[in-house]
C-alpha positions as CSV (number, residue, x, y, z in Angstrom):
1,X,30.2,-3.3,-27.9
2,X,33.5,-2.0,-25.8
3,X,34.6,-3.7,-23.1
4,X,33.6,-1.5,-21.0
5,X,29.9,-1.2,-22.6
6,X,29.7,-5.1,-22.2
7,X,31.0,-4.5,-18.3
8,X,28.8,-2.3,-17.3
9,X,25.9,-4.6,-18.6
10,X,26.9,-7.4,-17.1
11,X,27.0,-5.5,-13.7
12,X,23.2,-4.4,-14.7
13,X,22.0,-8.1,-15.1
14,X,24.8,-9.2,-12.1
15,X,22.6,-6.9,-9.9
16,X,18.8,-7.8,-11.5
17,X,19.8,-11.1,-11.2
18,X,20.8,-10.8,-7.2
19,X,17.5,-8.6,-6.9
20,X,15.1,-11.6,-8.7
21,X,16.7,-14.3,-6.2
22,X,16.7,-12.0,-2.8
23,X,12.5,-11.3,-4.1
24,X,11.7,-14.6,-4.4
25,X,13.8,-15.9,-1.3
26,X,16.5,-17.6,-3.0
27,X,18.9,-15.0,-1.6
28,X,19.7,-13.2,1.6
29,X,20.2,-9.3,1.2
30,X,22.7,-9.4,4.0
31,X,24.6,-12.4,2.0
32,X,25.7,-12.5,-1.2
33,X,26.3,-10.0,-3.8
34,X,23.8,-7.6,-2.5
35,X,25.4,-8.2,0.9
36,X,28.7,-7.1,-0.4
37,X,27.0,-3.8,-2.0
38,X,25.5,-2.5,1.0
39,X,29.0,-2.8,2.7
40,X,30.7,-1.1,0.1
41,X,28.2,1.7,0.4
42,X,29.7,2.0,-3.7
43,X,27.2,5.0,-4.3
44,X,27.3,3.7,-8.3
45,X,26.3,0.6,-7.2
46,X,23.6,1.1,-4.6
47,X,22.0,3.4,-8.0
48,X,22.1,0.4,-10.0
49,X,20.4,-1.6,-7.0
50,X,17.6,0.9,-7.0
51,X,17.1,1.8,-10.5
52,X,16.3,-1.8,-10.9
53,X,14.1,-2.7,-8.5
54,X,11.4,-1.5,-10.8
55,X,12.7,-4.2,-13.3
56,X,12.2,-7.0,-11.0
57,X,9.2,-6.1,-9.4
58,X,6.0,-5.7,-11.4
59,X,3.6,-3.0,-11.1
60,X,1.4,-5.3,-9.3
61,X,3.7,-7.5,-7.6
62,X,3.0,-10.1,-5.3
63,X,2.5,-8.8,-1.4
64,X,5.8,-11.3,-0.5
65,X,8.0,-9.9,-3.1
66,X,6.6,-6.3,-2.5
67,X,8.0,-6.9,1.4
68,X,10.9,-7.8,0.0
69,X,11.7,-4.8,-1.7
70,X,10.2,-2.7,1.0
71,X,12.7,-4.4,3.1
72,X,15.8,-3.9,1.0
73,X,14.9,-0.1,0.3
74,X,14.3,0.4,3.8
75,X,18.1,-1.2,4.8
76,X,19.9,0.8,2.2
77,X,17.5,3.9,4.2
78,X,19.0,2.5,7.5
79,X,22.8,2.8,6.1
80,X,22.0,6.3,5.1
81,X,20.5,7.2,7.8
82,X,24.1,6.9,9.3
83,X,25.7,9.6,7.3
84,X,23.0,11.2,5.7
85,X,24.5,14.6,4.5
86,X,27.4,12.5,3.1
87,X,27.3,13.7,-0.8
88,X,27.2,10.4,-1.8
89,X,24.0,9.8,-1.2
90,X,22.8,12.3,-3.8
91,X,23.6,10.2,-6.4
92,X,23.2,6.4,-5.0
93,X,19.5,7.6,-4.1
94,X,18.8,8.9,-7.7
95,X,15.5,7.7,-8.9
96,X,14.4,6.4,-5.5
97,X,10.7,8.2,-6.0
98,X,9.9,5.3,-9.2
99,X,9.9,3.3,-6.1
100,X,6.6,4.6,-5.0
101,X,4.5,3.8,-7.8
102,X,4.2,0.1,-6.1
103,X,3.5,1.4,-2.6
104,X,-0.2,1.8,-2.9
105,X,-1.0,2.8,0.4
106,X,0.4,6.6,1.0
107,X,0.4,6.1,5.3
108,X,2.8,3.3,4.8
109,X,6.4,4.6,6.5
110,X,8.2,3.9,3.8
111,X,6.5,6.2,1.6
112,X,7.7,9.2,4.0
113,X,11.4,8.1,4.6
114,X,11.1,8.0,0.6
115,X,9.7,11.4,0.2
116,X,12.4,12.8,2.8
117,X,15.2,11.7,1.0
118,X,14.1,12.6,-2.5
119,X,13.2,15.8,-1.2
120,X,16.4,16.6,0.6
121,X,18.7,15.5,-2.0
122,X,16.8,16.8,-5.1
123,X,19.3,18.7,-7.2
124,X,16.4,19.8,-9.6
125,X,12.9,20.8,-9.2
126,X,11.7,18.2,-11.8
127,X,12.9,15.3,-9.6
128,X,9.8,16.5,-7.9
129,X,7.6,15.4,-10.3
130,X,7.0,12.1,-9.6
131,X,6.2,12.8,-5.6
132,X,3.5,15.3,-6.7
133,X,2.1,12.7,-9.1
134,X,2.0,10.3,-6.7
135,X,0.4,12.5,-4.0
136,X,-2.3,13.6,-6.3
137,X,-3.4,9.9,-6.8
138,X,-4.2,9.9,-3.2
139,X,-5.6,13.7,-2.7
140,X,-9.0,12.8,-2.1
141,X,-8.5,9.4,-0.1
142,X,-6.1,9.9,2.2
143,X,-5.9,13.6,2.6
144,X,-4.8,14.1,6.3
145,X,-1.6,12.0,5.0
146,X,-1.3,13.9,1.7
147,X,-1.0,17.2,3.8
148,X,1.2,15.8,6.0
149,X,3.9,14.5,3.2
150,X,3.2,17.7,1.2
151,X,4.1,20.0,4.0
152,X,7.4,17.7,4.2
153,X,8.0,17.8,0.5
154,X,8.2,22.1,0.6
155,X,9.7,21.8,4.1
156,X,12.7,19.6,3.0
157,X,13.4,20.6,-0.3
158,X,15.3,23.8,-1.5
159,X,12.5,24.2,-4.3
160,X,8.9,24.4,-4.6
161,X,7.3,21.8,-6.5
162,X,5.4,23.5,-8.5
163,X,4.8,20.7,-12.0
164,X,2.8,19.7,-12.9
165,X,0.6,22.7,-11.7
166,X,-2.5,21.3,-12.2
167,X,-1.8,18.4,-9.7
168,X,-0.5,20.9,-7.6
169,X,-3.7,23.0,-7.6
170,X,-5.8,20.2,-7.1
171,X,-3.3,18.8,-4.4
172,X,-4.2,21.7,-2.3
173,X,-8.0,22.0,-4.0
174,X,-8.6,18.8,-2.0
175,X,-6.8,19.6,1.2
176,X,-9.1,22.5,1.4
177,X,-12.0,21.0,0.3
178,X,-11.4,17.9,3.5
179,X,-10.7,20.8,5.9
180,X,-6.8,20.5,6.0
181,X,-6.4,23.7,7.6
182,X,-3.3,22.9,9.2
183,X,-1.8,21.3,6.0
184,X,-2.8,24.3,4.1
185,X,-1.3,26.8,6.7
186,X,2.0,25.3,6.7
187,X,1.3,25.0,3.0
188,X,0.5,28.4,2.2
């Protein structure tokens, strides 16, 4: 491997590594190396952070290391909350919509600040994909909140997300058939 190869994957484990210890309590996220890439606001970094946060955590993690998480993701929200049409963003937040595979419950807050951000700084319509699939799983359970984050999701991005279109028909199949009529409206 180059150099360079063999730096960057140090950097990947450097960053795991910090991730595993601030999950299981070892670590603060305010201290530490994760401390010092939140300052930095390094938008290269902060993509690293949450590309591997999906590493560490399994896909059915313990409720105290799931908080955790929840807890970082929702800081590195907070910062870009600050400055969120900076550019930056669009690239540190990259892959941020994995992270909802392990929320399980679709009212959670998180799971809208989530959808927000992916939405507003989606660059391609098939970034989309993995908000509709999660919505779907949740069509017929929570479908008051599905309507809701839908009718974000086309409000907030600058396309439609339209793939894949039969979990967008039966997105909208269930709204209807749970009387969503004001979801629908706004969806229509």
């Amino acid at each position: 491997k180059s150099n360079s190869s063999r730096r960057n994957h140090l950097q990947n484990r450097v960053i795991e590594l910090s991730l595993v210890a601030i999950v299981l309590g070892h670590e603060n996220a305010n201290e530490g190396i994760l401390g010092s890439i939140i300052s930095d606001r390094n938008p290269d970094e902060w993509q690293l952070v949450i590309s591997s946060i999906g590493s560490v955590i399994s896909e059915t993690p313990d409720p105290g290391h799931l908080d955790k998480a929840k807890s970082l993701i929702s800081r590195l929200l907070d910062v870009r909350d600050t400055a969120p049409s900076d550019p930056k963003w669009k690239k540190s937040f990259r892959g941020l919509e994995r992270f909802l595979t392990l929320l399980k419950d679709p009212g959670d807050p998180l799971v809208a600040r989530i959808i927000r951000v992916v939405a507003s700084d989606t660059e391609n319509p098939w970034e989309l994909n993995d908000l509709i699939e999660y919505l779907h799983q949740f069509k017929d359970t929570h479908p008051k909140t599905i309507g809701e984050l839908y009718v974000s999701l086309l409000t907030l991005s600058t396309f439609a997300p339209m793939w894949p279109p039969e979990k967008v028909r039966d997105v909208c199949q269930s709204l209807m058939e749970h009387s969503e009529t004001t979801s629908m409206i706004d969806i229509c």
